[in-house]
TIMARBA-60499 format. One line per 5 residues: for each residue z, x, y negated of C-alpha. Coordinates in pm, 1 decimal, decimal comma. Layout:
! residues N
Z X Y  ...
***
This chain:
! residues 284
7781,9 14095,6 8419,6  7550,7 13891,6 8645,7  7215,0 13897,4 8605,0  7118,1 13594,4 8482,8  7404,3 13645,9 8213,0
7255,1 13710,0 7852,5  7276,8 14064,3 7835,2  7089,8 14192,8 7524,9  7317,3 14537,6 7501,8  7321,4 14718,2 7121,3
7356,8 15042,4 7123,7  7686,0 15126,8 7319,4  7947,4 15322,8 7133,3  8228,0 15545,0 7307,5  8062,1 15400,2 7659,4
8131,2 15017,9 7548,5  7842,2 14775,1 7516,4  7845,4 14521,2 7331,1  7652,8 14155,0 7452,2  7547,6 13898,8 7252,5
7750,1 13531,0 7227,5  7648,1 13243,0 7458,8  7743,8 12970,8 7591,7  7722,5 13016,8 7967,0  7841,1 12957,3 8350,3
7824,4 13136,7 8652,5  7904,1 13076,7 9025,6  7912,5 13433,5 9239,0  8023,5 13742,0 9360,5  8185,2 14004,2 9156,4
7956,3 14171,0 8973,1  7931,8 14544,0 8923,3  8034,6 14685,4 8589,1  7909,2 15045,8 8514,9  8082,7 15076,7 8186,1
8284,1 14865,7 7989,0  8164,8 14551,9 7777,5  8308,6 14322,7 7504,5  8121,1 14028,4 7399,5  8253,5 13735,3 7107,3
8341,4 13470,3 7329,1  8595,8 13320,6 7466,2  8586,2 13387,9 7846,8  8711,3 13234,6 8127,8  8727,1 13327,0 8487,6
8859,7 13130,3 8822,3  8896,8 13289,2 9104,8  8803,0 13084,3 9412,5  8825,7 13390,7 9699,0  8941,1 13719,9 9675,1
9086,8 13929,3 9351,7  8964,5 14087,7 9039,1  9074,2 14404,8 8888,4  9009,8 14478,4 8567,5  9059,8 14737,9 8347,2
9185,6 14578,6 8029,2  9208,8 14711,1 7692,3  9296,3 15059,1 7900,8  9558,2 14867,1 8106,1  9534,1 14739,5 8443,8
9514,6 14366,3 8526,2  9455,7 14181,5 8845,6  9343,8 13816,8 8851,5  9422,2 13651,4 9267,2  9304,9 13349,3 9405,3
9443,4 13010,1 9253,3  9479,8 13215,4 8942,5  9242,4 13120,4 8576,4  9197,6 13436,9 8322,4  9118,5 13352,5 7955,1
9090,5 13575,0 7683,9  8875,4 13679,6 7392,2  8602,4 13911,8 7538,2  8592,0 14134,4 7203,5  8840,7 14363,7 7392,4
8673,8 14633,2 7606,4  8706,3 14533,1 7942,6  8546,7 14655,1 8286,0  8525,6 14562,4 8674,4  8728,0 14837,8 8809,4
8576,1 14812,7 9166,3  8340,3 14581,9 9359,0  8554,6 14315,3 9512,2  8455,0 14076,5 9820,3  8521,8 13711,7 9709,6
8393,1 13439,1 9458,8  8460,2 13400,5 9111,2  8376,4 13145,6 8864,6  8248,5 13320,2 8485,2  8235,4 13083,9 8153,0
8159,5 13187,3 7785,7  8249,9 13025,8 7515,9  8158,3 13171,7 7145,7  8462,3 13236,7 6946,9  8294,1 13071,5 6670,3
8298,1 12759,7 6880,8  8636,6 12767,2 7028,5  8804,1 12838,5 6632,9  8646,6 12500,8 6550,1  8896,6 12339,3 6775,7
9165,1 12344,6 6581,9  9462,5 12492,6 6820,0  9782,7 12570,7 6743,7  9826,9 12924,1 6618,3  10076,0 13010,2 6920,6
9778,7 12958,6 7117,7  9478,3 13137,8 6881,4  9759,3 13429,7 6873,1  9798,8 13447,2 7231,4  9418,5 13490,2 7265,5
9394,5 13771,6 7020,2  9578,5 13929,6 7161,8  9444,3 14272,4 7362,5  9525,0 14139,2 7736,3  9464,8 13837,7 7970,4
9623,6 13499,3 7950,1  9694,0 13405,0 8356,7  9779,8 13104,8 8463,1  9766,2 12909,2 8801,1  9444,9 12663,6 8884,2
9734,4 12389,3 8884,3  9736,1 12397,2 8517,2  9433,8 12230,2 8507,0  9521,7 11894,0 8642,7  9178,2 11844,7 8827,7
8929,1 12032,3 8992,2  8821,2 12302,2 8796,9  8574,3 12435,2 9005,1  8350,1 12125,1 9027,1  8376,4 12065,1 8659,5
8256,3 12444,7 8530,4  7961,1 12362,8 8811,9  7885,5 12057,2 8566,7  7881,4 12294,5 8272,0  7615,6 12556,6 8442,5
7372,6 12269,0 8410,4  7483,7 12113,9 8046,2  7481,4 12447,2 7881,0  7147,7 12498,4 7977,4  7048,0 12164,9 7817,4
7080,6 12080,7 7466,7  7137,5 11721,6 7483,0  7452,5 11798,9 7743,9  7596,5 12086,5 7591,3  7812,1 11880,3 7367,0
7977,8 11713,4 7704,3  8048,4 12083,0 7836,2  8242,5 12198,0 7523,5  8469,2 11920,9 7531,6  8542,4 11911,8 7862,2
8586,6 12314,2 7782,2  8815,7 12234,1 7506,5  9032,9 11986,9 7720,6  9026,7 12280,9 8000,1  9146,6 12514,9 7745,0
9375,0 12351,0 7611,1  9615,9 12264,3 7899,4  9581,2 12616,0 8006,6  9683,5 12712,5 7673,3  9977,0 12457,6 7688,2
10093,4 12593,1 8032,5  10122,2 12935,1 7898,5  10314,5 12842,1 7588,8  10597,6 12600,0 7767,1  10631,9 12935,2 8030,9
10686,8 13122,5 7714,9  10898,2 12851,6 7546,5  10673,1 12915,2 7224,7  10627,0 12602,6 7003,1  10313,5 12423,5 6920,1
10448,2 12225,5 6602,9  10496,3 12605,1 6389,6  10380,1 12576,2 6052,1  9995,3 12642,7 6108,6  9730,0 12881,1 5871,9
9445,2 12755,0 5758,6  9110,9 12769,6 5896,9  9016,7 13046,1 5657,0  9281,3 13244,8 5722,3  9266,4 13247,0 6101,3
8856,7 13347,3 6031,4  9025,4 13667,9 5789,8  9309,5 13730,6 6072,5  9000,6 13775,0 6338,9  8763,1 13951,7 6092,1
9083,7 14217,9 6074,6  9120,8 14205,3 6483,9  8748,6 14291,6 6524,6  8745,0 14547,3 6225,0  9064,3 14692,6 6415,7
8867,3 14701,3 6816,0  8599,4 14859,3 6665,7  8727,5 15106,7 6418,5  9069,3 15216,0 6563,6  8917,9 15552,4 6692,4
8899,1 15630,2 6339,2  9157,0 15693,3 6075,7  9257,0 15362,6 5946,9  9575,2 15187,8 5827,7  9650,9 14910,5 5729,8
9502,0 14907,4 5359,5  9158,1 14970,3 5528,2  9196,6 14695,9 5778,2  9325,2 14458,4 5469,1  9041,3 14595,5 5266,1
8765,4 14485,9 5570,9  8860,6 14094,1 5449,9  8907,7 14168,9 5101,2  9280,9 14106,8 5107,3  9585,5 14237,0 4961,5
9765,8 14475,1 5212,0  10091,1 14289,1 5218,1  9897,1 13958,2 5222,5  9714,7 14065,8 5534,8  10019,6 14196,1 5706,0
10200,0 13875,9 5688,1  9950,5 13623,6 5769,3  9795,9 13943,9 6094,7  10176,7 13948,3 6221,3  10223,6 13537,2 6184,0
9892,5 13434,1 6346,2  9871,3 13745,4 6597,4  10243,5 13776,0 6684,6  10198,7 14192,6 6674,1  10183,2 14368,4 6328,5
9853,7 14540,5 6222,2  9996,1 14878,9 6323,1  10134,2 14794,4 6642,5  9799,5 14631,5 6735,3  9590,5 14946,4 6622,6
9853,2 15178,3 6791,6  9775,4 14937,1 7128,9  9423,8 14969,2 7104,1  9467,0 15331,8 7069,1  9686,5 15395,7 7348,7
9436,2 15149,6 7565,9  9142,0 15360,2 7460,7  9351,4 15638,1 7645,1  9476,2 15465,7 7941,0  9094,6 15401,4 7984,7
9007,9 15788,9 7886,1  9267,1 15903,9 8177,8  9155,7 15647,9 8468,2  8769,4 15700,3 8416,1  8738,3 16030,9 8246,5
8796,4 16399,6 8317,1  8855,4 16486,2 7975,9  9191,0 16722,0 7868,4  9449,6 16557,1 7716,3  9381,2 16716,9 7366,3
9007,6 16572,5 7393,1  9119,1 16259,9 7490,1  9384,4 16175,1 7205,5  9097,4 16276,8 6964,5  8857,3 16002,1 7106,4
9126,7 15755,9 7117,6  9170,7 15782,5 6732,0  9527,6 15962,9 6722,7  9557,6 16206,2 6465,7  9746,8 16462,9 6642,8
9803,5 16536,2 7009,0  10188,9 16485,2 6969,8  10114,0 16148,0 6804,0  9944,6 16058,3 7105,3  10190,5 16178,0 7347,8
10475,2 15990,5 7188,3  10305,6 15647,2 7138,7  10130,4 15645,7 7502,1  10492,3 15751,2 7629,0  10667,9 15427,4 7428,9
10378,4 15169,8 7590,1  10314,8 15315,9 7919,2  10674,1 15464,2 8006,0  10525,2 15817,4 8164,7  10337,3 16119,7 7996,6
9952,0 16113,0 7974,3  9932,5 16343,8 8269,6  10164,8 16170,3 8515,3  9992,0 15840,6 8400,5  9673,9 15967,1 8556,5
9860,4 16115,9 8858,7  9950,1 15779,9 8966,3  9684,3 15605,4 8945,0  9462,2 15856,6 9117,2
***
């Protein structure tokens, strides 16, 4: 993060540290990443000059110039390398951004472990001069409110411009508010317990739901089912393991939360399309 970002680290776990919501708005370079973060906001990032690389969830993504990233920042996600160019960084709180009201399409999409992209043209106006605007509002209280709802309207055609590439449809029946707070208190049980051995009746059990319940309303609002998501951040945790790590295959399908090294082996083969070992071939 940049420096003047609101940092206040708890104590990492499995080399992930965890920051503190805020709203906030940064013009700059690429800052350097040591180790992976995850924060409960909704962040987005334009890139002015250059490219960023990230390392996603595990997985590789690259963000170029004329391109916006949004997604949820509860995923573990690092800098992979420090990149010459100029970026523009916005939080949102989660919290904030579920009060909006969006379609589920678009909450889904954002659960989701991996960027949305889209173009800058999707925003219809200048961008950049607009988040400038928000560095100053967020850091006054009287102004703040004009920030979020410019951030909403940003948001929200971004949103829209991803769905109609997608051909998914905004007018689907819709959860309730409650719901989509249970389907994220599962998603964030789920990122931070998936090294461990859970199922589903211990992710249903973190919202005091029934197991099917939770299964239907997880797989309607997050378009994944709650074992495909776990088995994703599980394979991610791996993909991560293998591009930053030494560690031996065996070691490393322990740490991701697979119960047995075959396990591993055949669900990081299914995502990833190569064995563990050529998988870190390439990208080395």
């Amino acid at each position: 993060m940049p420096e003047d970002a609101p940092t206040l680290p708890h104590a990492p776990a499995a080399g992930v540290v965890t920051v503190e919501p805020a709203f906030w708005s940064h013009r700059g370079p690429a800052p350097h990443m040591p180790s992976s973060h995850r924060h409960d906001d909704l962040e987005i990032n334009l890139v002015l000059q250059g490219r960023l690389d990230y390392v996603f969830g595990g997985a590789p993504v690259s963000v170029h110039a004329g391109e916006i990233a949004l997604f949820w920042g509860w995923t573990a996600h690092q800098l992979v390398d420090d990149l010459a160019g100029e970026f523009r960084w916005v939080h949102i709180p989660l919290a904030e951004v579920l009060a909006w009201g969006l379609p589920d399409p678009d909450l889904g999409a954002m659960l989701l472990n991996r960027p949305i992209v889209v173009p800058t043209s999707a925003a219809g106006r200048d961008v950049e001069s607009m988040m400038g605007s928000w560095q100053r509002d967020f850091a006054d209280e009287g102004a703040e409110i004009i920030a979020t709802l410019e951030a909403q309207a940003l948001v929200r055609r971004l949103l829209r411009h991803h769905r109609e590439r997608l051909d998914l449809r905004a007018d689907a029946p819709h959860g309730t508010a409650e719901t989509m707070q249970r389907v994220v208190g599962m998603v964030r049980f789920i990122v931070e317990r998936f090294r461990e051995p859970i199922g589903v009746a211990e992710v249903a059990d973190a919202e005091h739901l029934n197991p099917h319940y939770a299964m239907t309303v997880f797989r309607h609002d997050v378009g994944s089912t709650i074992v495909e998501y776990l088995t994703r951040c599980r394979v991610a945790e791996a993909q991560r393991l293998l591009m930053t790590t030494s560690l031996t295959a065996s070691e490393i399908a322990h740490a991701a939360g697979f119960g047995s090294q075959s396990s591993f082996y055949a669900h990081f083969a299914r995502a990833t399309g190569s064995a563990p070992a050529a998988y870190r071939a390439r990208l080395r």
